[in-house]
N, C-alpha and C positions, 0 to 999 in steps of 0.2 A: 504494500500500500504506500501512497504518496501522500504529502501533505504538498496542495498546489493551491497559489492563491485564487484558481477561479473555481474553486470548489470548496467552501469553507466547511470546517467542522461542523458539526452539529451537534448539541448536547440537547436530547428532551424535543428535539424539532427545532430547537433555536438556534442560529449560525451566532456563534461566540468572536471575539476580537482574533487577530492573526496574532500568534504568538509570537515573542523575539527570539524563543529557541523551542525543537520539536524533535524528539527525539524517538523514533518506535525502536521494539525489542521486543523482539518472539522468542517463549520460551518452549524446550521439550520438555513434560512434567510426568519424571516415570519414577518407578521401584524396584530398588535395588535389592536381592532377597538371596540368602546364599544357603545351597542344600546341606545336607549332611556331610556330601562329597566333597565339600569345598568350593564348589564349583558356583558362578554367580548365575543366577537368571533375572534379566532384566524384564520390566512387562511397565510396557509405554503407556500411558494413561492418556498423555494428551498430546497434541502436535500444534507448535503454532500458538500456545498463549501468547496475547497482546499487552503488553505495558508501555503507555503513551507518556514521556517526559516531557512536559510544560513550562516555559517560564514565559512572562509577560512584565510589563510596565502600565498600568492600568490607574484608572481614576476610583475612587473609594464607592461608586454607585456599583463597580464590575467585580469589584474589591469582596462587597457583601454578598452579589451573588452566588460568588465560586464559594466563600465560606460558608455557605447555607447546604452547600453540596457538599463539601466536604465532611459535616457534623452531621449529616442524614443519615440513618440506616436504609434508606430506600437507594435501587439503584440508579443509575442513568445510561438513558440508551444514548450512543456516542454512534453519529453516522462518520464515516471518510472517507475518500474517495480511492478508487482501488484502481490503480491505472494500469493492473491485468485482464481486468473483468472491464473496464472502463464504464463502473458504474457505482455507487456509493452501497458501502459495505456496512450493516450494521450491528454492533455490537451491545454487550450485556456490560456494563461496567461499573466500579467502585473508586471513588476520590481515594487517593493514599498521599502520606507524606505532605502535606496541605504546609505551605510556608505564608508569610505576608509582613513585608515588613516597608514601616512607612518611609517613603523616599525623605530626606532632609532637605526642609524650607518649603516643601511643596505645599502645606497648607496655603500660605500665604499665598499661592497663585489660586489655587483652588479649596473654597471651600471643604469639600471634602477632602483633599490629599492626594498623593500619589503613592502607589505602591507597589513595589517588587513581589510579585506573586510567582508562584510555582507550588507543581502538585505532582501526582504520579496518577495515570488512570488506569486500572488493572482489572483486566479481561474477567468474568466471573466463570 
């Protein structure tokens, strides 16, 4: 999958801001078991978990959105665009690692603030 600016994210059906960094990572998620013999048998559980790395520079309105997601026990559907399939891919997902931290002086320009956010978004 690709992250391209003319096909934005989507979290929940809403297209969110373009991030300043984007990082995906597919994980193998197996079991390692080892018999009597010694001998290991592996058994693959899954292929291809998703973990999306996010950071952004954001105003304190986008600020409280992402942290409303992040403190949820519910999940969110994250669409992207998959430029194999050349059509948006949607997934089952959970806020992990949730950061925010206020930019310095930016009150002062705005109201609400500025802030350096970043998350982790992981495949269920």
């Amino acid at each position: 999958m690709a992250y391209l600016k003319n096909y934005p994210i989507l979290f929940n059906g809403n297209s969110i801001p373009f991030p300043n960094s984007y990082t995906e990572k597919n994980d193998v998620i197996e079991t390692v078991n080892q018999t009597e013999a010694g001998t290991d048998i592996c058994q693959v559980e899954r292929i291809k978990k998703l973990t999306l790395s996010m950071s952004f520079r954001l105003m304190g309105s986008w600020a409280s959105t992402f942290e409303a997601l992040a403190y949820s026990t519910s999940t969110v559907t994250v669409k992207i665009y998959d430029n194999q399939t050349n059509a948006y891919a949607e997934k089952t997902m959970r806020m992990r690692n949730y950061s925010k931290k206020l930019v310095e002086h930016s009150e002062k320009i705005n109201t609400a603030g500025m802030y350096d956010i970043s998350f982790d978004m992981v495949e269920i």
